[in-house]
C-alpha positions in Angstrom: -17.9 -5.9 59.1 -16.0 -2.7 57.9 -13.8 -5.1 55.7 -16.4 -7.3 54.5 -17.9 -4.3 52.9 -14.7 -2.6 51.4 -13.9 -6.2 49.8 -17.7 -6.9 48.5 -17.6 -4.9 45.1 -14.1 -6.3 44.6 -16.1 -10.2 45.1 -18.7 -8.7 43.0 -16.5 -7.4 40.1 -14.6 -10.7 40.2 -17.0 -12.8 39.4 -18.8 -10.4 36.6 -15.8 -10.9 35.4 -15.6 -14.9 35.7 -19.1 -14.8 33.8 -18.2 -12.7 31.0 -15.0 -14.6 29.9 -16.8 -17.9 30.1 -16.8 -19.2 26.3 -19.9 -20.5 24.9 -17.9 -22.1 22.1 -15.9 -25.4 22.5 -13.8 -27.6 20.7 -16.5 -30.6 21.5 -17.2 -32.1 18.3 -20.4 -33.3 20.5 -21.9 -29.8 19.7 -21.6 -29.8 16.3 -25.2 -30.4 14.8 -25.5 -31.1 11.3 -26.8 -29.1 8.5 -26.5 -26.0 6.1 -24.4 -23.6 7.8 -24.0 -19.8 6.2 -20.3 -17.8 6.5 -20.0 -15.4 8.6 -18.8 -12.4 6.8 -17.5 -10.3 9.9 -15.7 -13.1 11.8 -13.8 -14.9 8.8 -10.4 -14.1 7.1 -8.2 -15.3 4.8 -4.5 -14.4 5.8 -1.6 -14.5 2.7 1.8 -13.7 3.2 4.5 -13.1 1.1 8.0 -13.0 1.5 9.4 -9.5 0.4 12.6 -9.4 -0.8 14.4 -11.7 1.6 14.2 -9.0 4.0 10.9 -9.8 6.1 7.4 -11.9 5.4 4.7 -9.1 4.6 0.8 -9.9 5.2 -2.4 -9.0 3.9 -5.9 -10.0 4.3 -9.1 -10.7 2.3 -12.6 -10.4 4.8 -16.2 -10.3 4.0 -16.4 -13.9 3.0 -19.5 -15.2 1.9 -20.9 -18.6 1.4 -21.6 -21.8 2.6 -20.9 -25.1 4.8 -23.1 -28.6 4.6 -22.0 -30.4 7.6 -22.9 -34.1 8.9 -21.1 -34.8 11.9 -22.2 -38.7 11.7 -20.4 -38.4 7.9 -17.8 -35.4 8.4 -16.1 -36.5 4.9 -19.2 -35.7 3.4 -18.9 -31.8 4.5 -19.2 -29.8 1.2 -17.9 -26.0 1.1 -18.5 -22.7 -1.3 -17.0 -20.1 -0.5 -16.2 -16.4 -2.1 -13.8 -14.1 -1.4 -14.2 -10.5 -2.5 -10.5 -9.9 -4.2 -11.7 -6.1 -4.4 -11.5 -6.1 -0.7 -7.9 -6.8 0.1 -6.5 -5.2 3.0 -2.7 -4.1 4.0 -1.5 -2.0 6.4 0.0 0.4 3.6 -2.7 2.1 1.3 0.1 2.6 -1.3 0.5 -1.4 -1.6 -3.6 -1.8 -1.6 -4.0 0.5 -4.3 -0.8 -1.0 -6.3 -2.9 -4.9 -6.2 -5.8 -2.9 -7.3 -4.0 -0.7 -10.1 -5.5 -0.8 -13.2 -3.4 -2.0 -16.2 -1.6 0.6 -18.7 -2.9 0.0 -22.3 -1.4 -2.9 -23.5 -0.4 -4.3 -20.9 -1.6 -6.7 -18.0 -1.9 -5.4 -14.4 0.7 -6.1 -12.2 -1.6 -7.4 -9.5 -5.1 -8.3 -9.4 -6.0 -4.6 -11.3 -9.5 -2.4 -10.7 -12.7 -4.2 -10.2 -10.9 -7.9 -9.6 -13.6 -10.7 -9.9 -14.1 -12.4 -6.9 -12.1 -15.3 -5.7 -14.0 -18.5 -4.8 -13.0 -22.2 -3.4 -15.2 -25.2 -3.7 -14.3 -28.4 -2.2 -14.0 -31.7 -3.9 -12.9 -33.7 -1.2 -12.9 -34.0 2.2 -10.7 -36.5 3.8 -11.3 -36.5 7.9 -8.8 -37.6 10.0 -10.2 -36.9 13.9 -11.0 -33.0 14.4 -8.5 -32.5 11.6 -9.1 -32.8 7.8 -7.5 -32.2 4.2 -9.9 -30.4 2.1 -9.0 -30.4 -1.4 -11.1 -27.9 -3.6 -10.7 -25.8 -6.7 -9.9 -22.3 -6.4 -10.2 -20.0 -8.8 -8.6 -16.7 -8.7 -7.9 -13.9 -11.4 -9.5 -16.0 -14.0 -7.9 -19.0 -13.5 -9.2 -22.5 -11.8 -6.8 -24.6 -9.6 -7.0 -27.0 -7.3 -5.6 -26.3 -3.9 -5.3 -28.6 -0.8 -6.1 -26.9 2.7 -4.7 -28.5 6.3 -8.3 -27.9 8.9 -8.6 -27.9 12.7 -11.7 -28.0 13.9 -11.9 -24.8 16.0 -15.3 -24.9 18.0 -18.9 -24.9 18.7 -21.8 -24.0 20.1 -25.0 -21.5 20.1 -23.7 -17.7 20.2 -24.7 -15.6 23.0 -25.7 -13.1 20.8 -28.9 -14.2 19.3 -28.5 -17.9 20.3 -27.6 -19.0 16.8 -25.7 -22.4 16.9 -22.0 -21.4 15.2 -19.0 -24.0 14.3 -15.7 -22.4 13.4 -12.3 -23.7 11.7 -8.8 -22.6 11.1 -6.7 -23.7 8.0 -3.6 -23.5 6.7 -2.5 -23.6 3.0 -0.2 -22.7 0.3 -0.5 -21.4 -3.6 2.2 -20.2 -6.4 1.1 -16.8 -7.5 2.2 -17.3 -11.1 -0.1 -20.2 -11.4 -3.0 -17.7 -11.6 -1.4 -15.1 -13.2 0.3 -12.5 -10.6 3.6 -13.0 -11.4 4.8 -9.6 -10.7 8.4 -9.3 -9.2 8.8 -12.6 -8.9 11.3 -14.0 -7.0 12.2 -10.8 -5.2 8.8 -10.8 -3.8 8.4 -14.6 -3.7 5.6 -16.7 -6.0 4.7 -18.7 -2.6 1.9 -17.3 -0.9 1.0 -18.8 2.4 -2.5 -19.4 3.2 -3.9 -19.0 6.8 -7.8 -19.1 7.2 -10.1 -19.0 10.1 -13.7 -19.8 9.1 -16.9 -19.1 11.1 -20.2 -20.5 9.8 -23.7 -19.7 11.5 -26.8 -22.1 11.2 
């Protein structure tokens, strides 16, 4: 009896512990419900990484995304997205590099970097070409003043109703890549190189 005591809290903990790391998101396309979904600003990021000097890849990250997701699962092609990235929010893990991408430009001259008070960055898609829970979402971005288009790989991450508030939540990761120069940021180039890969996980809430 002793022993079925001692080992009760140990039973109990255990499976407090099963019930907390049970996930309430899946990657079921089934719970994917259609609709106009909104970004969620604290759970999505847009990694870009650099490669400095030859020596290492260095990374930085843009957060507090805001925008929008229309979503048909009977018609996935048809998903539309509009998205905006604050540029003024970059992070790094060096507060010298941060404030050097937000330096303002000498007289005369252009910043090296994205300079102080950087419009935001923003990506709308033009197409959307499904291929099972991955797609090619090609879209125009336009960053520093200058409109491109860019072509993302997706991956349909998961979804499902959130346990905090119950709100129904789909979620995507993405990978991408842009040259720099083509929107002006040509700074050091090729030492720190004009390729900057993309990595993106997107949340959206309905």
């Amino acid at each position: 009896m002793r022993l079925v005591h001692a080992a009760l809290p140990a039973l109990l903990l255990t499976g407090l512990a099963g019930a907390l790391v049970a996930q309430p998101g899946k990657p079921d396309p089934a719970a994917v419900t259609g609709g106009a979904y909104t970004a969620d600003a604290d759970h999505t990021l847009v990694k870009w990484q650099v490669d400095h000097f030859g020596f290492t890849p260095y990374f930085g990250i843009f957060g507090s995304v805001t925008g929008t997701l229309q979503l048909d699962p009977a018609n996935p092609s048809a998903a539309k997205v509009d998205v905006t990235i604050p540029v003024s929010k970059v992070t790094t893990a060096n507060a010298g590099l941060t404030g050097h991408l937000l330096k303002a430009a000498e007289a005369g001259k252009a910043a090296d970097f994205f300079g102080a008070n950087p419009a935001d960055a923003k990506f709308v898609s033009t197409n959307v070409a499904v291929s099972g829970q991955t797609a090619k979402i090609t879209g125009n971005l336009t960053l520093n003043g200058v409109t491109k288009p860019v072509t993302l790989d997706a991956k349909f991450y998961g979804a499902g109703k959130s346990p905090m508030g119950g709100k129904e939540n789909v979620g995507f990761t993405a990978t991408g890549a842009i040259k720099r120069s083509d929107f002006g940021v040509g700074f050091a180039i090729p030492m720190v190189s004009d390729e900057v890969k993309l990595e993106i996980v997107a949340a959206f809430v309905k």
